[in-house]
C-alpha positions in Angstrom: 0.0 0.0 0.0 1.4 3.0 -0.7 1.9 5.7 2.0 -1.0 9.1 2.4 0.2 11.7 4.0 -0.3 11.6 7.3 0.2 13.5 10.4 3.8 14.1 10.4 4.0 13.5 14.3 1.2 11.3 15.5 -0.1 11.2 19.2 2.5 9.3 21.2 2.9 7.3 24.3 6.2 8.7 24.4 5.7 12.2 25.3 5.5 15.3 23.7 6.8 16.0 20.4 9.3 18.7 21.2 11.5 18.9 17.6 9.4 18.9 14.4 11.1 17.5 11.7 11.6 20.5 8.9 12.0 20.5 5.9 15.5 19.9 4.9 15.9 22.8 2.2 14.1 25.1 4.2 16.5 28.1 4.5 19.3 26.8 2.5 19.8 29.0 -0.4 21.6 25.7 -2.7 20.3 27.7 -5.9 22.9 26.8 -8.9 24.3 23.8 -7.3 21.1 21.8 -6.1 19.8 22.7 -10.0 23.2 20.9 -11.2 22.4 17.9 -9.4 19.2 17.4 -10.2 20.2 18.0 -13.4 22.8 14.9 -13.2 19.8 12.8 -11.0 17.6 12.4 -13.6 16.1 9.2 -13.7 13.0 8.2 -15.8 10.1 7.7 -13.8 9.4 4.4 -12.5 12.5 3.9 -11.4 12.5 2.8 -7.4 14.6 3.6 -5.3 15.2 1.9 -1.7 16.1 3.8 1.5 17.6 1.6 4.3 17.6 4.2 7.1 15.4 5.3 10.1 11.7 6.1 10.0 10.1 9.0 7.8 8.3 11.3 8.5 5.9 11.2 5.4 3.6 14.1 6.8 6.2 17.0 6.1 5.0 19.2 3.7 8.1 18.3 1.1 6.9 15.1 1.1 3.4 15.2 0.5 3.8 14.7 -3.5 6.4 12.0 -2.7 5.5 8.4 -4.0 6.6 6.4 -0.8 5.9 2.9 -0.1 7.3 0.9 3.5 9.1 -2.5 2.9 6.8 -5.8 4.0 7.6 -6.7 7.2 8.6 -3.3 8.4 7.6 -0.6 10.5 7.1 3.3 9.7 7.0 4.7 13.3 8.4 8.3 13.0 9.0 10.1 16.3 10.0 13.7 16.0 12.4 14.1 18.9 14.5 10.9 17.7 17.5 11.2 15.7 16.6 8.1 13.5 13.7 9.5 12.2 15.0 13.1 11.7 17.9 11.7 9.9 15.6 9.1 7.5 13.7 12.3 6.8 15.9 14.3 5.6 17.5 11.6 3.5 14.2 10.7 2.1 13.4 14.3 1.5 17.1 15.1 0.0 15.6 12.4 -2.4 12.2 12.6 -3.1 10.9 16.2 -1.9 9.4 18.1 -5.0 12.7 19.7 -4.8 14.5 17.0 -4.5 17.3 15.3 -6.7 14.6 12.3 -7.7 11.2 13.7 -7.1 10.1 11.5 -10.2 11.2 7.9 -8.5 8.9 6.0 -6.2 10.3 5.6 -3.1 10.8 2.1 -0.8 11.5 2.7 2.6 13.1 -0.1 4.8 13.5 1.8 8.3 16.0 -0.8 10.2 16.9 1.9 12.8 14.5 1.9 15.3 14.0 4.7 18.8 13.6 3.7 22.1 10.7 5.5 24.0 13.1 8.4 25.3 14.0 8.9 21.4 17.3 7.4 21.7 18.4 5.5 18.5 18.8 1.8 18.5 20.9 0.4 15.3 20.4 -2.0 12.9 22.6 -5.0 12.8 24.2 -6.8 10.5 22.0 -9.4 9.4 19.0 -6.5 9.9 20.6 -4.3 7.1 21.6 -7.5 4.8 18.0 -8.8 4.9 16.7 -5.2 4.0 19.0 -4.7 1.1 18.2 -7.8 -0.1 14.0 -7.2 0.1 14.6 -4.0 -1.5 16.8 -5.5 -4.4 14.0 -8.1 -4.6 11.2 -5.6 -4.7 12.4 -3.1 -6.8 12.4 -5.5 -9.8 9.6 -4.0 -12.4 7.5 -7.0 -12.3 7.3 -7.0 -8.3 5.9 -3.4 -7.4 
């Protein structure tokens, strides 16, 4: 199923939501050189693209238009003050924002990095990152998605 937009920070058992995750080009000014990349980025549309990373926040607004889909078999649980999912955000929006370098690609997102309750990051391991790699590679194949 592929991902709505959705409330960028949902309710939560595990406190307030203190940091939003922004937008990651929010501010920055790239101008020439972000047009230079996106310019080398282009890929035809269709093309997927997997993200092995933390959770994303799918509810910012530069992610609205993005086409997203979560990996079987995992989770999407973003949680604003955590540095997993800010940092799977902005990677997925660095990719796949309308401003992005591949806006045009659909997206598969394989969070591996999970947050404890208090936000603190917990790491994939070894065998977690293999076996996400190797669903994406599976998945991404045209006749699979």
């Amino acid at each position: 199923m592929w991902l709505r937009p959705i409330a960028a920070y949902p309710p939560s058992s595990r406190g307030p939501n203190p940091l939003p995750v922004i937008d990651c080009f929010a501010g920055i000014g790239l101008g020439p050189a972000l047009s230079e990349l996106r310019a080398l980025a282009r890929w035809p549309s269709g093309v997927v693209v997997g993200i092995v990373d933390g959770p994303v926040a799918t509810g910012i607004s530069a992610l609205w238009d993005a086409d997203l889909q979560v990996a079987p078999g995992h989770e999407n649980r973003p949680f604003a003050a955590g540095a997993a999912t800010r940092h799977g955000t902005h990677i997925a929006s660095i990719l796949f924002a309308r401003q992005g370098l591949i806006p045009e690609c659909r997206g598969l997102l394989a969070p591996v990095v999970g947050e404890r309750d208090d936000g603190a990051v917990v790491p994939a391991d070894q065998f977690m990152l293999a076996r996400a790699i190797a669903m994406l590679s599976k998945l991404g194949q045209p006749s699979s998605m």
